[in-house]
Steps between C-alpha positions, in 0.01 A plus 500: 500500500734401751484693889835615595589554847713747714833418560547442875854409586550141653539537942841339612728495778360557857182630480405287231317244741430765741254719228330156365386439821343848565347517115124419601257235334319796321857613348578176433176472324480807274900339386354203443241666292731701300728247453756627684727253745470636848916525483471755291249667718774448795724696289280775428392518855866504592599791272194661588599534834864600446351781382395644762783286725812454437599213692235280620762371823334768678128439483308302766318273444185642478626808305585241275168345440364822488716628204432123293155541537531857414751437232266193387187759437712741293630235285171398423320845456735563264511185284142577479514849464743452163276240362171760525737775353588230230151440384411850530756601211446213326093538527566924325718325240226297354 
């Protein structure tokens, strides 16, 4: 059975280089893990905040690395919060 994996959209422009660079080691681990490249991570993380943003011009620079690392903890509650829900069904189908 092959493991498919969220569709996170691929970080360009700007803030591309600024988000990789405030994704930390234990994000970049649990990708890694998942098999997810940390560019899509960037893009999640960059949607993720636009969410609640809607231009990043404004943020400093701390606000910044507060709403990646924020952003970066969603992301991954909720990649592992659909795989649990996943086996769940799966587990009352059989």
């Amino acid at each position: 059975m092959t493991k498919t994996q969220p569709k996170l959209p691929v970080a360009t422009g700007m803030y591309k280089d600024i988000i990789l660079r405030n994704i930390p080691p234990s994000m970049r681990s649990f990708a890694a893990e998942q098999n997810v490249a940390i560019e899509h991570v960037a893009g999640g993380v960059e949607h993720w905040i636009r969410l609640e943003h809607r231009t990043l011009d404004r943020l400093t620079a701390r606000k910044f690395r507060s709403e990646t690392l924020l952003a970066c903890q969603c992301i991954r509650e909720a990649m592992t919060s659909d795989r649990q829900t996943l086996a769940q069904h799966l587990a009352q189908c059989f």
